[in-house]
C-alpha positions in Angstrom: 13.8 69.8 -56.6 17.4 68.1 -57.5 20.0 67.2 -54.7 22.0 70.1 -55.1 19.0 72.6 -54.1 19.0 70.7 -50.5 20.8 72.0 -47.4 24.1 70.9 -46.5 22.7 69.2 -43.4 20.6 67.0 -45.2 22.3 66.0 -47.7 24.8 64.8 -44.7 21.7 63.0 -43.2 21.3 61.2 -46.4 25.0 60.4 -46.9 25.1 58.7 -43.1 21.6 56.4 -44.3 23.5 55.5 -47.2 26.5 54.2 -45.2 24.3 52.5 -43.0 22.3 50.5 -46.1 25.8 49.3 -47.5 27.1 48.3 -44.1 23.9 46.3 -43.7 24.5 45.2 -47.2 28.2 44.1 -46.3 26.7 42.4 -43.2 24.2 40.3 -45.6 27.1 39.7 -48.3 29.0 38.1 -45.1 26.5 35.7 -44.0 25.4 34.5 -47.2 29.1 33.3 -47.9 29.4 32.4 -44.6 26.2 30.2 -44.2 27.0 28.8 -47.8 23.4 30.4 -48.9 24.2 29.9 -52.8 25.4 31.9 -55.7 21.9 33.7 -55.7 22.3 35.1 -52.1 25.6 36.2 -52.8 25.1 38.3 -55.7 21.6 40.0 -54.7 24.0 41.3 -51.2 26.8 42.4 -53.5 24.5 44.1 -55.5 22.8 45.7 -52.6 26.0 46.9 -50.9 27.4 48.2 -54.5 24.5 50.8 -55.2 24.1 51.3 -51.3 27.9 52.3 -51.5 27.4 54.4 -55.3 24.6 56.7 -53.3 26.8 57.4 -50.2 29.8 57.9 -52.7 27.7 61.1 -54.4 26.3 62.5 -51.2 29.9 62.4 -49.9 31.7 63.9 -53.3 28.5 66.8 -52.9 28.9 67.9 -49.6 33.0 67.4 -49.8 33.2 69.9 -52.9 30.6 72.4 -51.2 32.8 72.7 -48.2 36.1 72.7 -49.7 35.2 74.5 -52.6 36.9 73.5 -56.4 35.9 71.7 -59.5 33.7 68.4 -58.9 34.6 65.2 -60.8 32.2 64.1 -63.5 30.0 61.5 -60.6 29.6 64.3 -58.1 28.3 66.6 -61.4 25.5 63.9 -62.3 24.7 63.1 -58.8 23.8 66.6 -57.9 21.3 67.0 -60.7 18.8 63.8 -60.0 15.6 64.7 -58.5 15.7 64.1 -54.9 12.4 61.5 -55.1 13.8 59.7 -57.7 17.0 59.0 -54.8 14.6 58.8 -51.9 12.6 56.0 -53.7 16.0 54.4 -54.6 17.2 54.0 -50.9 13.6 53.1 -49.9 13.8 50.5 -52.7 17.1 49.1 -51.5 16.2 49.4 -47.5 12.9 47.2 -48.7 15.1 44.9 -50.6 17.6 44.3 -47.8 15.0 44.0 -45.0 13.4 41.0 -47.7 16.7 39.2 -48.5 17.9 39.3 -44.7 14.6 37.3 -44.1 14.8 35.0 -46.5 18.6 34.4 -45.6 17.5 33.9 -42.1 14.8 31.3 -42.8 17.2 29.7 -45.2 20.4 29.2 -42.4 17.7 27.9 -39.6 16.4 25.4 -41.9 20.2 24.1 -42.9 22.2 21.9 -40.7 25.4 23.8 -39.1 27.8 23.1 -36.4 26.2 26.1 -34.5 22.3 24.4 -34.7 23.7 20.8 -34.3 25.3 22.5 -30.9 22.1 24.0 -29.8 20.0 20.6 -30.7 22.2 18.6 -28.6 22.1 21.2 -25.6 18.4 21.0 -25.5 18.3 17.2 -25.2 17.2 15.8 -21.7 20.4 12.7 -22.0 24.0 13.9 -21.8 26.2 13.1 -24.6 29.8 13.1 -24.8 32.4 12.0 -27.8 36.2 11.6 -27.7 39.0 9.9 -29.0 40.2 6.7 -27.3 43.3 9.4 -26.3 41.3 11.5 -24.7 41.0 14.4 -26.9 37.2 15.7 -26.6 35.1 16.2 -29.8 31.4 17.2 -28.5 29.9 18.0 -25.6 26.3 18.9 -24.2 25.4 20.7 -22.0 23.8 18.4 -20.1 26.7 16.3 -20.1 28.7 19.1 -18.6 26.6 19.9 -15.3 26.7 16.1 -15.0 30.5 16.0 -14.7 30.8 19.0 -13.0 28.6 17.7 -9.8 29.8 14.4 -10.1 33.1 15.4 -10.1 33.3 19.0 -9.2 34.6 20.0 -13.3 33.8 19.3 -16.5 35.3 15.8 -17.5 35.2 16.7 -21.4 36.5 13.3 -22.6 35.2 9.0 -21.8 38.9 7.5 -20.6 38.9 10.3 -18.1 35.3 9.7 -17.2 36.1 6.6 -17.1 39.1 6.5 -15.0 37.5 8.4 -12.1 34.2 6.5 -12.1 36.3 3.3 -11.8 38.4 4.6 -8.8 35.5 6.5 -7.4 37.0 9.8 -7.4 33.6 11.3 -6.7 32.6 14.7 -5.1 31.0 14.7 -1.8 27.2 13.4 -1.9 27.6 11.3 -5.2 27.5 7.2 -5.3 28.3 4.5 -8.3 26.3 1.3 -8.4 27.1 -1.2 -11.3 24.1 -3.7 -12.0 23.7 -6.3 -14.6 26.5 -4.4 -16.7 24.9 -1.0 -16.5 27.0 2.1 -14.5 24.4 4.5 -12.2 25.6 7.9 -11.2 23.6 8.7 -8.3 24.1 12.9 -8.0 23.8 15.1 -5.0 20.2 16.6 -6.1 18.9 13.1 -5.8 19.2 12.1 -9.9 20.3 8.8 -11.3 22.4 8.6 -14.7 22.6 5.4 -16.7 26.3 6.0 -18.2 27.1 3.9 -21.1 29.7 4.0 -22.8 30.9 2.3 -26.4 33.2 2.4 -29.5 32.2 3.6 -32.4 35.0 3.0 -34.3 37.1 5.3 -36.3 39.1 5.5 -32.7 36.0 7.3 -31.0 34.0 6.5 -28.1 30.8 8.0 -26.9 29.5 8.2 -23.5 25.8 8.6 -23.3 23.9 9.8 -20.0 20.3 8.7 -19.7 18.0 10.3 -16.9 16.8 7.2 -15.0 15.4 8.6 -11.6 12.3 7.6 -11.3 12.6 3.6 -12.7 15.7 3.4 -10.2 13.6 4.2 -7.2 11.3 1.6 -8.2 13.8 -0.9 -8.6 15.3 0.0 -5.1 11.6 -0.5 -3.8 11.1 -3.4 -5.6 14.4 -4.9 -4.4 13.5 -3.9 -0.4 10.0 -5.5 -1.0 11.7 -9.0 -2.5 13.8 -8.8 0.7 11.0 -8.5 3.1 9.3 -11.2 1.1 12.5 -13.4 1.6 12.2 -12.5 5.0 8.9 -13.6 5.4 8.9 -17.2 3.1 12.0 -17.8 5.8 9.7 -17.1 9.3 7.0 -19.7 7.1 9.5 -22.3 6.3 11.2 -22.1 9.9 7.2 -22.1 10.9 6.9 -24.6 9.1 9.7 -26.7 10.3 8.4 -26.1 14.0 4.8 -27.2 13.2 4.7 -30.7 14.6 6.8 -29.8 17.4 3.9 -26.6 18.5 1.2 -29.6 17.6 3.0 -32.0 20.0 3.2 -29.2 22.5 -0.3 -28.1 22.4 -1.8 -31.7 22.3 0.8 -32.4 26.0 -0.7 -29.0 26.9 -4.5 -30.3 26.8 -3.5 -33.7 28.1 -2.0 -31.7 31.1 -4.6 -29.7 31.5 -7.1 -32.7 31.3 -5.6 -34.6 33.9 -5.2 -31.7 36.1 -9.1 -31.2 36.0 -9.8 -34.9 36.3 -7.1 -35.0 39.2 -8.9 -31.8 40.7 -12.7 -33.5 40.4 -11.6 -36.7 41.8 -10.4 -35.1 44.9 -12.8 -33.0 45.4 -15.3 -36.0 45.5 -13.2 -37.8 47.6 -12.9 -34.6 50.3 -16.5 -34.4 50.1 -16.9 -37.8 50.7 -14.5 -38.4 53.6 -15.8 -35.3 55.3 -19.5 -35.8 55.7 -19.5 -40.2 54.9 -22.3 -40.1 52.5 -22.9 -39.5 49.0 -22.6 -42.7 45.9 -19.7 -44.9 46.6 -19.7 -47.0 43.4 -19.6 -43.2 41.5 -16.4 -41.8 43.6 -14.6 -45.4 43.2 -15.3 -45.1 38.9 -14.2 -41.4 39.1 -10.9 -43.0 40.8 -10.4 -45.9 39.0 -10.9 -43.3 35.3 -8.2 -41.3 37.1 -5.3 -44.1 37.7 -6.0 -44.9 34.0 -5.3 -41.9 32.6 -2.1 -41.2 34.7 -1.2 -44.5 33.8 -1.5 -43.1 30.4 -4.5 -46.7 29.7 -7.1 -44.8 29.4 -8.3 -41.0 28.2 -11.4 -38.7 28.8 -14.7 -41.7 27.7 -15.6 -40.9 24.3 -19.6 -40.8 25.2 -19.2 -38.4 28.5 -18.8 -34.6 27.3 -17.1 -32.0 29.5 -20.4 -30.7 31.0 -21.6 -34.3 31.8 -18.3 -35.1 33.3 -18.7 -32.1 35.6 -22.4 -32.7 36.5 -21.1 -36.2 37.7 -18.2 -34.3 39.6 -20.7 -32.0 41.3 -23.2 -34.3 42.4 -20.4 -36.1 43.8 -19.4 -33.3 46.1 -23.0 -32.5 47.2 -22.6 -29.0 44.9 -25.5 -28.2 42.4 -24.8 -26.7 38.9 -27.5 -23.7 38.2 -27.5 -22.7 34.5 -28.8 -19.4 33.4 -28.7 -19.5 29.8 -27.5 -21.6 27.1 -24.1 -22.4 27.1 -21.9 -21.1 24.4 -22.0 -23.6 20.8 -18.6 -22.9 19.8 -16.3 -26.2 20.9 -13.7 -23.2 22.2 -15.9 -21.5 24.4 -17.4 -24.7 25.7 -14.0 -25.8 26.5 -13.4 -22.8 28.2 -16.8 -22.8 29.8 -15.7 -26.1 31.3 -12.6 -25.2 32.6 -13.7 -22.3 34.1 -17.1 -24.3 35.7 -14.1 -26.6 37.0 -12.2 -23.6 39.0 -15.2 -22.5 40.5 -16.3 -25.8 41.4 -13.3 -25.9 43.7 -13.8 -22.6 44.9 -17.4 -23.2 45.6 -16.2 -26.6 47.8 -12.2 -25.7 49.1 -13.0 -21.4 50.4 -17.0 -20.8 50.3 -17.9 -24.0 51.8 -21.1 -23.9 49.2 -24.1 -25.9 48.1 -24.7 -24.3 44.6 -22.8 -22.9 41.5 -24.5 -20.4 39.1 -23.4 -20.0 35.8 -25.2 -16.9 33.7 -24.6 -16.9 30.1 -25.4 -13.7 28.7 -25.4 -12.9 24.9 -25.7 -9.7 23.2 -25.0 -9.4 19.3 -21.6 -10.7 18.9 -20.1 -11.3 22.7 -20.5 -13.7 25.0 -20.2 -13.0 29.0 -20.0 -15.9 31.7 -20.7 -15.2 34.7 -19.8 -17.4 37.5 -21.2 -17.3 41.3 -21.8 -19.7 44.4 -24.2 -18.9 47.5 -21.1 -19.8 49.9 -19.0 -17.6 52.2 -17.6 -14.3 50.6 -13.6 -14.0 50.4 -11.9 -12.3 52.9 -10.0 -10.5 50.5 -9.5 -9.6 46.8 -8.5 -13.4 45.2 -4.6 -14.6 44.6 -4.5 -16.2 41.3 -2.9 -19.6 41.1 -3.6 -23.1 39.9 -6.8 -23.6 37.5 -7.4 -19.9 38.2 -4.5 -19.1 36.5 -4.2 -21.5 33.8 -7.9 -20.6 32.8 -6.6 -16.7 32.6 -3.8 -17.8 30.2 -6.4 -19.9 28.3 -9.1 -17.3 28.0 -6.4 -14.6 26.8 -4.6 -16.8 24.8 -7.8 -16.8 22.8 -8.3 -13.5 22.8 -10.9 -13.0 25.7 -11.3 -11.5 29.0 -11.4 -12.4 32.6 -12.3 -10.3 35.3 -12.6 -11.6 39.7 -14.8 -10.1 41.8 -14.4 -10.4 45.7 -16.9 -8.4 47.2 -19.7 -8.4 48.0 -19.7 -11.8 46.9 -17.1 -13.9 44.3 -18.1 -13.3 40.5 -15.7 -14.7 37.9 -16.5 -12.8 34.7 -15.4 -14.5 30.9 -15.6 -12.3 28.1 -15.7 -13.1 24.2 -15.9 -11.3 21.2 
């Protein structure tokens, strides 16, 4: 079969394929000069478009001459009498060939450097990057770079002396901030981002302006800088600490002395009450307890370095007529043994000034890591729950002070409870 035993529709069917292969071949002739492709690209897409546009030529001079009738020029005669396979394989040939070198073209222009694929590199990077003249006229921008501008400043700011300008004044949109630090610029953004901006000439009258994402190391840095201040802080409380130290020494040692004296003072007339009230008991002991008391207010003598705190109360006791029942072992530690002491010595006077008693028991109870004191005489019960004051109260603000408790009892009969932990 030749192409002039087909229909007039398909031969109109073939025509429009062969305008569509040299269109396509136009379109490839296009790019290849456009991408700069070579000589070799160049020729295989005018060669593709010429015979694409020699085959819709004779379909066109065919079907033109069978509508409108006449004699048909020499092309239209040759045309007509090909076999139709031998024009079918010829458009298949040139469809295949066109589909090939578009391919090959298309490899070849993404592996080349143009402006288009430099643009779309620098879009993709994670830094803004920005380059003008030193007049302000703008040469590249990412698009990074833009959204930067634009929420920094509400628009794009395409060029560095303007960027410039409005980071110096601080013409900033709402929610944005500028810190400069150790020569470095940081744009902190409304979404919470930080921007390291530097700037710098190039030369050739061209500066670039280069964004770096520095979030995360400016929040540590911000830490860092609120921990050195509450380190500051601190090496100023130990230095003022510091400072004070002999004064709180002096203060604690005038603290013990007073306290010392006040027990002493306490002991010494409680033996002489006792003493005066029922004439008896050991004279030559109530005139040594006196005579160790005038020293020490007369600041010549202190507490005798061979008499402990429990021997000096003994003595105290058995020169009131009051005996000292221990049930248990007293507490080791020097701090609870002081305390021990001083609270023996508030009951002691309790025991002779409100119960009117004969004996003082003193219950040590220990249980893993606490210590109880407990702390009762056989005299009268109070009348009424107990008023704190004098050695009472001091020994409250002793045993707290040490981080202990204290707990009075007033009926049915007077307990003074010491805890320790």
């Amino acid at each position: 079969m030749r192409i002039v035993d087909l229909s007039f529709s398909t031969m109109c069917a073939l025509g429009v394929a062969a305008f569509f292969l040299a269109a396509f071949g136009l379109l490839l002739l296009v790019r290849a000069i456009g991408a700069r492709a070579g000589s070799g690209y160049s020729a295989l897409s005018l060669l593709l478009f010429a015979a694409s546009l020699c085959w819709m030529q004779g379909f066109d001079s065919v079907c033109v001459r069978r509508v409108q009738g006449g004699p048909m020029p020499d092309f239209a005669l040759w045309f007509q009498r090909l076999p139709v396979w031998m024009v079918l394989a010829a458009m298949a040939a040139l469809a295949v060939c066109a589909a090939v070198l578009w391919l090959r073209l298309d490899r070849y222009v993404r592996s080349m450097l143009t402006p288009a694929s430099l643009q779309e590199g620098l879009d993709q990077m994670p830094d803004g990057i920005l380059y003008s003249t030193a007049s302000g006229i703008p040469l590249l921008v990412n698009a990074r770079m833009q959204r930067i501008s634009t929420a920094a400043f509400g628009a794009g700011v395409l060029d560095t002396v303007a960027l410039r300008r409005r980071l110096e004044a601080g013409d900033l949109a709402p929610g944005c901030a500028v810190r400069r630090q150790s020569g470095s610029v940081y744009l902190r953004l409304p979404d919470g981002s930080v921007w390291d901006l530097r700037q710098a000439d190039i030369g050739a009258n061209i500066w670039e302006c280069v964004a770096y994402d520095v979030t995360e190391q400016y929040q540590k840095n911000r830490e860092l800088e609120a921990r050195n201040e509450h380190l500051a802080a601190v090496n100023a409380q130990i230095r003022e600490y510091s400072r004070n130290m002999d004064t709180i020494i002096r203060d604690r040692e005038m603290l013990s002395t007073k306290i010392r004296i006040h027990d002493d003072v306490g002991r010494s007339l409680l033996a002489l009450r006792a003493y005066l009230s029922r004439q008896d008991g050991d004279r030559a002991s109530l005139v040594r307890l006196w005579k160790n008391t005038v020293a020490l207010l007369r600041r010549e003598a202190g507490m005798p370095q061979t008499e402990s705190r429990m021997d000096a109360l003994m003595n105290a006791a058995r020169a009131v007529h009051v005996q000292l029942i221990f049930d248990g072992a007293l507490p080791a530690d020097p701090m609870l043994e002081r305390l021990t002491a001083v609270a023996i010595h508030a009951c002691l006077t309790n025991t002779i000034k409100h119960a009117h008693g004969s004996a003082l028991t003193i219950r040590t109870v220990q249980r893993d890591d606490a210590v109880t004191i407990e702390l009762t005489n056989d005299g009268q019960p109070p009348d009424g729950p107990i008023q704190e004051q004098g050695g009472l109260r001091t020994l409250r603000s002793a045993v707290e002070q040490n981080g202990g408790t204290m707990e009075i009892e007033w009926t049915p009969r007077f307990v003074l409870r010491v805890g320790f932990r």
